[in-house]
MIDRENVEX-621618 format. One line per 5 residues: number of its first residue (from 1); their letters; for each residue x, y, z of N, C-alpha, C. Coordinates in nm, 3 decimals. Layout:
<recs>
NUM> A> X/Y/Z/X/Y/Z/X/Y/Z  ... .
</recs>
This chain:
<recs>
1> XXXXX> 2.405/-0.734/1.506/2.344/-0.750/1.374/2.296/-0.614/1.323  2.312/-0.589/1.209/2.235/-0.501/1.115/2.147/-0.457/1.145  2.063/-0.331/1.156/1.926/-0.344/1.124/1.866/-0.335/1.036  1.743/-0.386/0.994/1.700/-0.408/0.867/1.550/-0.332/0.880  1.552/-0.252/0.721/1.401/-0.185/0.689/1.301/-0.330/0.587 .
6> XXXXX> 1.203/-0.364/0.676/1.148/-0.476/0.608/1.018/-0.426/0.564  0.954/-0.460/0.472/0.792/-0.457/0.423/0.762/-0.561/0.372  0.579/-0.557/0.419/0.552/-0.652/0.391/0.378/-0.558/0.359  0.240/-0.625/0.284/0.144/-0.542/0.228/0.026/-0.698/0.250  -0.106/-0.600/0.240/-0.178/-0.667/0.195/-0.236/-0.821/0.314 .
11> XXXXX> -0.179/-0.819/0.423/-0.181/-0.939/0.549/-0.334/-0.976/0.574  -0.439/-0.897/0.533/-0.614/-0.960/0.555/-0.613/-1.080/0.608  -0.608/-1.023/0.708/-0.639/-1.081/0.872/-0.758/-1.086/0.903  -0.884/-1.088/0.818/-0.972/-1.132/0.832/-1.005/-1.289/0.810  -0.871/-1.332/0.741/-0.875/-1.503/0.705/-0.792/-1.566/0.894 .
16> XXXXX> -0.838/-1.649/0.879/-0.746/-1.718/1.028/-0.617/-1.733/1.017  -0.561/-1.827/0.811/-0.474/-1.840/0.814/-0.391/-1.730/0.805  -0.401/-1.608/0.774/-0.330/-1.497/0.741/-0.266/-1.420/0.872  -0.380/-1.407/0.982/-0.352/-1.381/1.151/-0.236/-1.490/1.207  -0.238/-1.654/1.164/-0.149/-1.702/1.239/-0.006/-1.682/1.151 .
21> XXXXX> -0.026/-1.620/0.984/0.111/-1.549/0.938/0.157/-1.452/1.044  0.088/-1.339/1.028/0.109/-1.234/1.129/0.162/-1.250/1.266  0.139/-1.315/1.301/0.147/-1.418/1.451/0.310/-1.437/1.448  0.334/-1.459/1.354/0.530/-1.512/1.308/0.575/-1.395/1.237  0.535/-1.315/1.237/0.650/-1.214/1.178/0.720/-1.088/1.307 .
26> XXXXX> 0.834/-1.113/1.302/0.929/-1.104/1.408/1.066/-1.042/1.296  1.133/-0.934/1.414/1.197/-0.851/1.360/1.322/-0.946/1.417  1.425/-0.917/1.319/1.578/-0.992/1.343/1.636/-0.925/1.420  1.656/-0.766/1.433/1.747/-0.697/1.484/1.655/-0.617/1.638  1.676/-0.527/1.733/1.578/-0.450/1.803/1.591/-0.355/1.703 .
31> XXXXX> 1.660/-0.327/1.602/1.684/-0.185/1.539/1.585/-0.204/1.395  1.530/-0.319/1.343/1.440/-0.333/1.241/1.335/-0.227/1.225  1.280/-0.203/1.120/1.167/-0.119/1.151/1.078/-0.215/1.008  0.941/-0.185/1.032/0.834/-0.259/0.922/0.780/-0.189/0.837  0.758/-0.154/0.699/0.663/-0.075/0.640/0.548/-0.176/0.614 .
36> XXXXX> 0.414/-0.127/0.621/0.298/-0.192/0.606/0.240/-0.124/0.485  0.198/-0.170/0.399/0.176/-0.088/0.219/0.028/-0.148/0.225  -0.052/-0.171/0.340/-0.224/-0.163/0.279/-0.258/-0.265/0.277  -0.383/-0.249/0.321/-0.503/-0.370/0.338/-0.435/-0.505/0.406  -0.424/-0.435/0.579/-0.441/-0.522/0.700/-0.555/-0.593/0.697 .
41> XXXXX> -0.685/-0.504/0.738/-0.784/-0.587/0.686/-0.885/-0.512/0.678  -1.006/-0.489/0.675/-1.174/-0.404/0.689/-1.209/-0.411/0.754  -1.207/-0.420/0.880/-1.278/-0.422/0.962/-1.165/-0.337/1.079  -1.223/-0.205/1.135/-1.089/-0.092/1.194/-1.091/-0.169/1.297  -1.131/-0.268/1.402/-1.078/-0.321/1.493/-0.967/-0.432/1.480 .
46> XXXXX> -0.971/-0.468/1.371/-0.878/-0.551/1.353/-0.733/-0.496/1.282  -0.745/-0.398/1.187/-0.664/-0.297/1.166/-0.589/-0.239/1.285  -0.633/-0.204/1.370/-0.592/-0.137/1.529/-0.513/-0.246/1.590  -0.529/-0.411/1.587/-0.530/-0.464/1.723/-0.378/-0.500/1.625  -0.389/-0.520/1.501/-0.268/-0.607/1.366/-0.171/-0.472/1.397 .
51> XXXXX> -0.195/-0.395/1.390/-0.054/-0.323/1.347/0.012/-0.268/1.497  -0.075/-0.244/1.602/-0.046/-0.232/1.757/0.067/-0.347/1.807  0.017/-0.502/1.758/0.126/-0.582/1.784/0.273/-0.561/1.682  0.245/-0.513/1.584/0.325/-0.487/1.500/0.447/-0.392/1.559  0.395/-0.272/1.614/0.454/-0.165/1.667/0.528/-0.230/1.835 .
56> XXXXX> 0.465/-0.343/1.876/0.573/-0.377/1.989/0.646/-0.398/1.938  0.659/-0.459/1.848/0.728/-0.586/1.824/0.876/-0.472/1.726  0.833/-0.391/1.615/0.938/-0.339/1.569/0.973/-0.217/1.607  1.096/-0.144/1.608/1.128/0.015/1.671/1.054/0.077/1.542  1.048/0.056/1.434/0.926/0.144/1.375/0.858/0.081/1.317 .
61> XXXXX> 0.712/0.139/1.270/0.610/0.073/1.183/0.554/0.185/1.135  0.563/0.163/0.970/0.512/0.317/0.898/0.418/0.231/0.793  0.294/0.317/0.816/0.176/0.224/0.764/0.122/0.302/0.626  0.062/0.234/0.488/-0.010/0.333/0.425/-0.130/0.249/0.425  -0.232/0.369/0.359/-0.363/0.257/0.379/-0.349/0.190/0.247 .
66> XXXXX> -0.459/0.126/0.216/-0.504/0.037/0.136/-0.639/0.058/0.111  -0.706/-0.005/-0.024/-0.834/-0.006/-0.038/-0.957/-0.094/0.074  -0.908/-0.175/0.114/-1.005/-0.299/0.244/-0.984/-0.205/0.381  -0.888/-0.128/0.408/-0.900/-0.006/0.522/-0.995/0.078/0.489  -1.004/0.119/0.379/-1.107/0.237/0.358/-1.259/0.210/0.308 .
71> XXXXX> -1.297/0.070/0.366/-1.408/-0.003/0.309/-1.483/0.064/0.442  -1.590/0.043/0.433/-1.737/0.085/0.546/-1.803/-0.088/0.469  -1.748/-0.135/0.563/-1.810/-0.286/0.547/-1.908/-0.318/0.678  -1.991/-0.347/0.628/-2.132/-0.371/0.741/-2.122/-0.471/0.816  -2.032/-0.520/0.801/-2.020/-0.587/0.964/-1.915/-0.508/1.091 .
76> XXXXX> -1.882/-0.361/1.041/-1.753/-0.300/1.142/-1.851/-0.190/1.211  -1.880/-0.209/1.313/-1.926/-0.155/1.395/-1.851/0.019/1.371  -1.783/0.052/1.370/-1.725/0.169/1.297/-1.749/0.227/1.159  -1.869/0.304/1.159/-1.947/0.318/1.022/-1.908/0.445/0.952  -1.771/0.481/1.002/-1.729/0.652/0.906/-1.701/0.560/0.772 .
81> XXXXX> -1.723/0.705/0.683/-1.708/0.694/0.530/-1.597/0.750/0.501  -1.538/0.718/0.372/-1.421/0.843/0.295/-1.336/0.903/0.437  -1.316/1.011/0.386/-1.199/1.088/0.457/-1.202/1.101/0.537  -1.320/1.089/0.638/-1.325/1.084/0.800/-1.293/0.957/0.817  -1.304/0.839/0.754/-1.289/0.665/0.856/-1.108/0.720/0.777 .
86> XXXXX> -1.045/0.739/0.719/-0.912/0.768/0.661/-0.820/0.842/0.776  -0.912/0.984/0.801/-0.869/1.068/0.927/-0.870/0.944/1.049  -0.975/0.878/1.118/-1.000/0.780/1.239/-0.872/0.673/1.211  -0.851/0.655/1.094/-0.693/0.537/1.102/-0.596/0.650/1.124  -0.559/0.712/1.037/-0.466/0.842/1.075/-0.462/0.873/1.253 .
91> XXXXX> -0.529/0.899/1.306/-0.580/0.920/1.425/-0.514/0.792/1.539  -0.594/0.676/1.466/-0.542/0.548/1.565/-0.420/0.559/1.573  -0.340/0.584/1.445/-0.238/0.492/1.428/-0.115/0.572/1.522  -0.166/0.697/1.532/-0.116/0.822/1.607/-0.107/0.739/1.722  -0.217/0.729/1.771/-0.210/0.690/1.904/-0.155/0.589/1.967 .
96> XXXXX> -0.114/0.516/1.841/-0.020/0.424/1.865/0.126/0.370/1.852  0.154/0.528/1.812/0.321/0.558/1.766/0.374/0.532/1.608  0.258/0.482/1.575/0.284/0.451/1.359/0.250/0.561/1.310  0.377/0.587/1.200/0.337/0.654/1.083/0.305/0.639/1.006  0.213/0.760/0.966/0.125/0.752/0.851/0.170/0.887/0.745 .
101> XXXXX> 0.077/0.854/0.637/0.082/0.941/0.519/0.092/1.106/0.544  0.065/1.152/0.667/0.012/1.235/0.720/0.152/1.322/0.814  0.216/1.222/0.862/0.346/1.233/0.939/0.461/1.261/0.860  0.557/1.347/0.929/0.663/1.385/0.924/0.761/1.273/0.825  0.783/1.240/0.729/0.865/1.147/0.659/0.993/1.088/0.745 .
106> XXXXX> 1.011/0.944/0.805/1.099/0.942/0.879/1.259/0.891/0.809  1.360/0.863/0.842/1.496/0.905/0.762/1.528/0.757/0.812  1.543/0.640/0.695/1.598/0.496/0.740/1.743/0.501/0.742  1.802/0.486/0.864/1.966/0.517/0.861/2.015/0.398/0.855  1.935/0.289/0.885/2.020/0.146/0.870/2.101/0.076/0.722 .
111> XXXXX> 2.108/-0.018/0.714/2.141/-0.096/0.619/2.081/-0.019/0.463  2.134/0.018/0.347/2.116/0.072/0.308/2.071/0.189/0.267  2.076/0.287/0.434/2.053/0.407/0.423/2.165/0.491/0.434  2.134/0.617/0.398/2.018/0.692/0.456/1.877/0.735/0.351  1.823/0.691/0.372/1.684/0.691/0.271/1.545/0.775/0.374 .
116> XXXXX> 1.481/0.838/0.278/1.333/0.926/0.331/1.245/0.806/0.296  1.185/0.781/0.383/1.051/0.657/0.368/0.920/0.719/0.377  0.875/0.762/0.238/0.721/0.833/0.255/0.622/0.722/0.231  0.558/0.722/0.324/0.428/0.625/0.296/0.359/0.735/0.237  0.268/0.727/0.129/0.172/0.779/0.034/0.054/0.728/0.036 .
121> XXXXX> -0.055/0.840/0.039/-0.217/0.740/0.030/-0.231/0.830/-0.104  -0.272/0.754/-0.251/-0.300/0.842/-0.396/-0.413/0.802/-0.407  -0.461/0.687/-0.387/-0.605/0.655/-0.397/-0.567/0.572/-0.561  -0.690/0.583/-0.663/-0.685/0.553/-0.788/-0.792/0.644/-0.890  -0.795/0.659/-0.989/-0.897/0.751/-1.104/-0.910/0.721/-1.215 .
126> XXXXX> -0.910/0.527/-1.217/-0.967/0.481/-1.314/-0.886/0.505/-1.462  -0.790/0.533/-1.407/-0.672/0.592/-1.548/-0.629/0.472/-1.630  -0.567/0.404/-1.474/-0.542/0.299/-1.595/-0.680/0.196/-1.653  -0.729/0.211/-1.731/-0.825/0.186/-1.839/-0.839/0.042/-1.881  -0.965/-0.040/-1.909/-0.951/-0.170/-1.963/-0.899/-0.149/-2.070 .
131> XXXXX> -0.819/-0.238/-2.149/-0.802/-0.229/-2.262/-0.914/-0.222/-2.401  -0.872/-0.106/-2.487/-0.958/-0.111/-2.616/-1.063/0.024/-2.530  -1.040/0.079/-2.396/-1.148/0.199/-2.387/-1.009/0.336/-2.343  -1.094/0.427/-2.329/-1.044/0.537/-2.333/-1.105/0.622/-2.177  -1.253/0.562/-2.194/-1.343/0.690/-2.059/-1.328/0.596/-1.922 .
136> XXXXX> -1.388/0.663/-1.888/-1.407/0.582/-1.773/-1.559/0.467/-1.733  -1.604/0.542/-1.847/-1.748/0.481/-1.867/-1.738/0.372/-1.906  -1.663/0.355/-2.039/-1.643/0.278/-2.098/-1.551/0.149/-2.032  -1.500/0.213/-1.985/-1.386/0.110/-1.877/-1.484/0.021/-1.805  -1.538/0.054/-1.687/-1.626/0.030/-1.581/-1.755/-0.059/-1.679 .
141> XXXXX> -1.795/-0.030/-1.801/-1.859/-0.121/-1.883/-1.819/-0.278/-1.910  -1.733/-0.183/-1.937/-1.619/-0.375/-2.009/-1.579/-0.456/-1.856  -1.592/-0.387/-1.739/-1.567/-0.476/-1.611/-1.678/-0.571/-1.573  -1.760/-0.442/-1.580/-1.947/-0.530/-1.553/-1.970/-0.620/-1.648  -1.946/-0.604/-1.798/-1.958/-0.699/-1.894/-1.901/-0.809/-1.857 .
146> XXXXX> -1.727/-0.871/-1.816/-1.688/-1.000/-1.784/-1.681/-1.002/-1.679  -1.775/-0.959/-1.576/-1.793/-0.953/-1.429/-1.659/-0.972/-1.351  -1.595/-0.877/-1.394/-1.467/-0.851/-1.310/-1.457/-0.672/-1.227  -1.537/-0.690/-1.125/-1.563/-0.555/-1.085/-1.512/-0.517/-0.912  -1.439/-0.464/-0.927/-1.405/-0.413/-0.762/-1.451/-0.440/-0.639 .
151> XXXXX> -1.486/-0.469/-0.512/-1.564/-0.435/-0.421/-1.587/-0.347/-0.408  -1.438/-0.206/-0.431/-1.454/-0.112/-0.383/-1.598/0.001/-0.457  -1.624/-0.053/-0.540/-1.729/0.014/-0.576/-1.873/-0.006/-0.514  -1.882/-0.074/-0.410/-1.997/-0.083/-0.329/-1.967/-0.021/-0.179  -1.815/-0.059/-0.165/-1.801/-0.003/0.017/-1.680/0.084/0.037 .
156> XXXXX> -1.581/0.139/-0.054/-1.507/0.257/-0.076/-1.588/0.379/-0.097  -1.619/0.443/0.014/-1.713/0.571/-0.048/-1.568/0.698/-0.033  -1.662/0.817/-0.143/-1.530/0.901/-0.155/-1.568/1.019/-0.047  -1.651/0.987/0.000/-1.717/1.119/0.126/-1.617/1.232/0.168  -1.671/1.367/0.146/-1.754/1.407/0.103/-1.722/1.438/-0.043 .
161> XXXXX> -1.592/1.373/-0.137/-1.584/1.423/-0.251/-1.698/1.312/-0.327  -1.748/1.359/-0.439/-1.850/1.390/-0.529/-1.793/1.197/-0.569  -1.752/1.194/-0.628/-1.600/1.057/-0.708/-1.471/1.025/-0.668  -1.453/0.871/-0.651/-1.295/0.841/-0.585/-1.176/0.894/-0.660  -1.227/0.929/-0.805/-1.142/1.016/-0.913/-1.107/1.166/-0.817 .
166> XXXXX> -1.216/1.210/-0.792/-1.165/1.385/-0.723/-1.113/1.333/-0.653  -1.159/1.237/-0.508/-1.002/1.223/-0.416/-0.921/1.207/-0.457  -0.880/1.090/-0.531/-0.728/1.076/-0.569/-0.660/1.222/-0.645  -0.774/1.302/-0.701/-0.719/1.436/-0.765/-0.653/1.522/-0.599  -0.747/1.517/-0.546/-0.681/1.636/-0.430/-0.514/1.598/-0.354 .
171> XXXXX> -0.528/1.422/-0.352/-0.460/1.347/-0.254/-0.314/1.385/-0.339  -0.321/1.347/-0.462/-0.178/1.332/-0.571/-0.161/1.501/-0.548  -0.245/1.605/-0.529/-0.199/1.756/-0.532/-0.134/1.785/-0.364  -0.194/1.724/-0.290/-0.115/1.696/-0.127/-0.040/1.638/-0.137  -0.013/1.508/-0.163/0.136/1.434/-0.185/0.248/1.500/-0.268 .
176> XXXXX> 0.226/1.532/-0.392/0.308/1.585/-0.451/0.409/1.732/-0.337  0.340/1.798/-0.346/0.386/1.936/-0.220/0.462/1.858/-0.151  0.411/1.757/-0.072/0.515/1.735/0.016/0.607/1.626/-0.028  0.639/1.544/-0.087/0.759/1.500/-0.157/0.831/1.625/-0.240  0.810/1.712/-0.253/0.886/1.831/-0.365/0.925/1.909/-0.275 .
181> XXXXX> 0.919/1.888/-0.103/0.967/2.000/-0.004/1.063/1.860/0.055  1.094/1.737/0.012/1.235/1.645/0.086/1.306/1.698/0.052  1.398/1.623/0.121/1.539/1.683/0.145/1.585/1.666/0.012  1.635/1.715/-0.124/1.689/1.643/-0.246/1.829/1.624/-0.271  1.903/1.594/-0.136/2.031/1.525/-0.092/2.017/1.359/-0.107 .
186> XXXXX> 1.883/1.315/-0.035/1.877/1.195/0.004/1.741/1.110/-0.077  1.814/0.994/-0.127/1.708/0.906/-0.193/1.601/0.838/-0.110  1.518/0.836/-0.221/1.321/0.822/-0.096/1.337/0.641/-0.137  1.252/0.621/-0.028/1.152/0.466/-0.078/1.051/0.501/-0.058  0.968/0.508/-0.160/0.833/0.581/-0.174/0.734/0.409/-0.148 .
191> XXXXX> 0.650/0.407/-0.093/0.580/0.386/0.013/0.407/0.359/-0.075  0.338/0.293/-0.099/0.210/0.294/-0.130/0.186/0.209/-0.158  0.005/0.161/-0.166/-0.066/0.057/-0.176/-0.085/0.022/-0.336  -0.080/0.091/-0.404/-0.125/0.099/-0.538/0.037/0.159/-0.601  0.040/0.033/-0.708/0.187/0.070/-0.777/0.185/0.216/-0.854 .
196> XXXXX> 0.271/0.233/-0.875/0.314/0.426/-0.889/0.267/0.352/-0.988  0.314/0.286/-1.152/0.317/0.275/-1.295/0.234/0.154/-1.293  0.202/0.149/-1.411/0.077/0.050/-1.503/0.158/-0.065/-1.459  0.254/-0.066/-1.532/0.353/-0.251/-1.599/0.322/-0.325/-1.508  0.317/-0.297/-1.374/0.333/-0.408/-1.298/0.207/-0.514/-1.351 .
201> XXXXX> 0.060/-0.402/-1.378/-0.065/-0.477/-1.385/-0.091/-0.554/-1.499  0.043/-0.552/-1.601/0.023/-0.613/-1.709/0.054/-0.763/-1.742  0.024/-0.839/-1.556/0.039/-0.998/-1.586/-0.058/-1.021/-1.499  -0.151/-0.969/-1.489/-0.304/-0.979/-1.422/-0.347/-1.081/-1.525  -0.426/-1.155/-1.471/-0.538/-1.258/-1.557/-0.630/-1.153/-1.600 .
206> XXXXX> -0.675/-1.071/-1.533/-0.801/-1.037/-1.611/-0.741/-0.857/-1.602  -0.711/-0.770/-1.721/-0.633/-0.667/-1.739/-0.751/-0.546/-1.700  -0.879/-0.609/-1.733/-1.042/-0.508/-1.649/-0.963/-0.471/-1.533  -0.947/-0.543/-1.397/-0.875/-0.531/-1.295/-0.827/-0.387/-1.269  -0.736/-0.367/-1.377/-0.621/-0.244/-1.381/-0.668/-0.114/-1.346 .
211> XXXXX> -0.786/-0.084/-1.343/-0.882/0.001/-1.334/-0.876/0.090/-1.213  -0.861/-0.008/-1.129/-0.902/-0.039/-0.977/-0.727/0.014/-0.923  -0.662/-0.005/-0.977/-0.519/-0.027/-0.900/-0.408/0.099/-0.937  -0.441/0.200/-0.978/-0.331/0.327/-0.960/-0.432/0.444/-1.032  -0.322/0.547/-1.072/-0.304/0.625/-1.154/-0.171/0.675/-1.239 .
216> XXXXX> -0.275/0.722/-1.351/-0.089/0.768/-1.455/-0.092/0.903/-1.385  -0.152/0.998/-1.269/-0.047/1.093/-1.212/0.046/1.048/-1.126  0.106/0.916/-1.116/0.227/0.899/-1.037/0.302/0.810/-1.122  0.308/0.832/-1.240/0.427/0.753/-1.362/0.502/0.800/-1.330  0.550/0.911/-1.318/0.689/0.952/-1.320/0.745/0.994/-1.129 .
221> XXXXX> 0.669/0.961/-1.069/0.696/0.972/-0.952/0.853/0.952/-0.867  0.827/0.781/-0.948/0.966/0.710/-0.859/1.125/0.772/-0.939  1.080/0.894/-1.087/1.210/0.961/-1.125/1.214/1.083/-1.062  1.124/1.155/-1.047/1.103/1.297/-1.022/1.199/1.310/-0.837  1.139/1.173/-0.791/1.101/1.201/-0.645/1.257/1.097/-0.557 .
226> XXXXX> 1.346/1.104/-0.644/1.491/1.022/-0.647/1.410/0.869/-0.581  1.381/0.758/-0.589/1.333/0.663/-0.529/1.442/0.567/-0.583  1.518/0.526/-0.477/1.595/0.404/-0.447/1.547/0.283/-0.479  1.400/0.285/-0.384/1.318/0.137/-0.438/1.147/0.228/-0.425  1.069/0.136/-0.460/0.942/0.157/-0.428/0.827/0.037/-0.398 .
231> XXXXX> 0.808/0.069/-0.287/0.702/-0.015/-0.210/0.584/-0.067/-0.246  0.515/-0.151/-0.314/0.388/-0.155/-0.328/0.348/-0.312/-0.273  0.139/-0.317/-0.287/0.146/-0.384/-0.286/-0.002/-0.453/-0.378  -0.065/-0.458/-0.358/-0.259/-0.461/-0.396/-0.242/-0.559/-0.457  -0.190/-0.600/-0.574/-0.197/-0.698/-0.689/-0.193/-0.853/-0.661 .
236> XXXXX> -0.128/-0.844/-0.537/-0.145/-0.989/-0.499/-0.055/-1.142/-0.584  0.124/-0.996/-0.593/0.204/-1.080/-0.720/0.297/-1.050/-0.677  0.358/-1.093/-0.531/0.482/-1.060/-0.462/0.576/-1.081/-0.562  0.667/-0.975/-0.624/0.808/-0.974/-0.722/0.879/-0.839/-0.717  0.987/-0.873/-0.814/1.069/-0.736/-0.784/1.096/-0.693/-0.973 .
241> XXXXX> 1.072/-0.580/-0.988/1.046/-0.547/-1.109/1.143/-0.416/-1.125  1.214/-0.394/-1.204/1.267/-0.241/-1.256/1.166/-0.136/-1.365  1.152/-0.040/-1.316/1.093/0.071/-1.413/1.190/0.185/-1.432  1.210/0.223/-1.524/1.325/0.331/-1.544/1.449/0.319/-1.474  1.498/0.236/-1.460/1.666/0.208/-1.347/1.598/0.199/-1.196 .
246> XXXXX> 1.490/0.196/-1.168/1.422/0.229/-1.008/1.325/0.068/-0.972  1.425/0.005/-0.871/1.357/-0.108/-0.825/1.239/-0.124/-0.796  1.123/-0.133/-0.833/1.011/-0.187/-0.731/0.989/-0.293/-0.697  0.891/-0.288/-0.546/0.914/-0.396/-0.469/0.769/-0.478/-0.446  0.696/-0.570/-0.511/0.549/-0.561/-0.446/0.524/-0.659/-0.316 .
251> XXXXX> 0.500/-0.680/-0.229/0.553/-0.726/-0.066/0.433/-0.797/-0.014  0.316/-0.824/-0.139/0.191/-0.881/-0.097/0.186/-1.010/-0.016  0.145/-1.073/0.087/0.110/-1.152/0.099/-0.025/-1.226/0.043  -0.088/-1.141/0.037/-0.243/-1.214/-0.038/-0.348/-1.323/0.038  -0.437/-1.379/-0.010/-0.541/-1.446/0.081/-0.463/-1.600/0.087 .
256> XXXXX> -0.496/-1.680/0.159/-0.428/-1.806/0.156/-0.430/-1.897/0.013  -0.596/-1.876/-0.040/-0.557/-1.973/-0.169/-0.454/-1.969/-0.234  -0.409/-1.790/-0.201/-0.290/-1.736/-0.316/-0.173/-1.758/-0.331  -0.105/-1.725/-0.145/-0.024/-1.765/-0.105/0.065/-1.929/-0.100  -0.055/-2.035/-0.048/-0.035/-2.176/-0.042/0.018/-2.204/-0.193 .
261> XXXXX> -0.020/-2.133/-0.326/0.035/-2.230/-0.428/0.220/-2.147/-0.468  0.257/-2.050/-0.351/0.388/-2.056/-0.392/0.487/-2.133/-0.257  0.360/-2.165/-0.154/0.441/-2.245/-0.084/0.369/-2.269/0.022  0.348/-2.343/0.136/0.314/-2.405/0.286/0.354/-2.308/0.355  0.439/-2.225/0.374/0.495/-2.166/0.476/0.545/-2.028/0.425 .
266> XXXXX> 0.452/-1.951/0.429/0.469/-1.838/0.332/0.565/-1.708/0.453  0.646/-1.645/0.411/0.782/-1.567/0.496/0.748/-1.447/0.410  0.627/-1.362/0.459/0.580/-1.245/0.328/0.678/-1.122/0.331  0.767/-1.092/0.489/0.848/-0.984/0.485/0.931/-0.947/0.384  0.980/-0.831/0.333/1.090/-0.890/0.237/1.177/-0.760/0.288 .
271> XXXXX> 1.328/-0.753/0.257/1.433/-0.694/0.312/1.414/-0.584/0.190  1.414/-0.431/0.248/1.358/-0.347/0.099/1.523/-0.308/0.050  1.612/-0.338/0.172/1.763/-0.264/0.124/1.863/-0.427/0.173  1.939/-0.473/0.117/2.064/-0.584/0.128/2.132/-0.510/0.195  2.172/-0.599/0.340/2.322/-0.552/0.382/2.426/-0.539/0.317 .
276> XX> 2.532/-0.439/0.331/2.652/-0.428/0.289/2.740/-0.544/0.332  2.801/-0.614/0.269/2.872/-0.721/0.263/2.987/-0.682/0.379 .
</recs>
């Protein structure tokens, strides 16, 4: 059989039912490999123990974070903030043979390759805007007003930068460098928790939301950066969408209420490349 590059995002394995998903996801081929696009879960022991089985189980697992990884949630005995608890996953995941944002970009030769698979951490900077504002002030107003407001604004700290806006400023000036030094022979599947472009967020119930979930410094990403497909996931609206001729893929599984109303038996992997016939 084939081997197949699968992703899947978003598994919060802090619910029971979501762990006994996880529990069933099993690679078809020994040659499969998994991309993981963010928010396993908040709590780094459970992050560690979810993607460790992950890594038996597939010949690769290339992880990006997510916003619920980079939480300092008071029940995780593991109390780093910002870029050090970021570095400590970086670190684990080392130690456990997964790549990260941080690692060498690895080259998918299977079934629809040969493709560069960069997992990306961009963070977000409030760009994309509620509708009818412009600042960021103003944005973050109109959220608190219809009480549609982040977690991450109580347990995402940007340590030691000043605002999660400057990280995502430094992170998009590190990412960029190194996607602009690939190989530009070979097409990427660019890799992240937060969709490169707005559109996707524009069938959200509540559009406040949008706030929370990218930046416009990676609109033009998936043209600049040749992307075959692109990985996302956060939104919690598993589909497959085109932006400029460039597939994206969003691979969420989501919390169970979410999941159960598209079905009993939710199969969150999804195949990012079709075998050749």
């Amino acid at each position: 059989m084939t081997a197949s590059l699968f992703a899947v995002s978003d598994l919060h394995v802090s619910h029971p039912e979501n762990r006994a998903v996880v529990d069933r996801l099993r690679p078809e081929s020994d040659g499969d490999w998994l991309i993981v696009a963010g928010d396993v879960g908040e709590i780094f022991g459970d992050v560690e123990a979810t993607l460790r089985l992950l890594r038996r189980r597939f010949q690769t697992v290339i992880w990006a974070p997510g916003n619920h990884e980079l939480w300092t949630h008071n029940s995780d005995p593991v109390r780093l903030r910002g870029v050090a608890r970021y570095d400590a996953l970086v670190r684990m995941c080392r130690d456990n043979g997964i790549v990260t944002p941080e690692d060498e970009y690895p080259v998918w030769r299977g079934a629809g390759g040969p493709a560069i698979v960069t997992p990306l951490f961009q963070l977000y900077d409030y760009s994309f805007a509620a509708p009818g504002t412009t600042t960021k002030e103003d944005s973050l107003r109109r959220a608190y007003e219809v009480g549609v407001v982040c977690t991450d604004e109580v347990l995402l700290h940007p340590d030691p930068y000043p605002d999660r806006e400057s990280w995502c400023r430094a992170r998009l000036e590190h990412t960029e460098r190194r996607l602009a030094a690939t190989d530009p022979a070979l097409p990427t599947v660019l890799v992240s928790h937060w969709p490169l472009v707005r559109a996707p967020t524009e069938v959200m119930w509540y559009p406040e939301f949008a706030q929370w979930c990218g930046t416009v410094g990676t609109r033009d990403w998936h043209v600049r950066f040749r992307a075959a497909v692109a990985v996302y996931g956060h939104l919690h609206i598993p589909r497959t969408t085109h932006h400029d001729g460039v597939r994206f893929e969003e691979v969420s599984l989501g919390y169970p209420r979410e999941w159960r109303e598209r079905g009993t038996v939710p199969r969150p992997m999804r195949r990012v490349f079709e075998a050749a016939p």
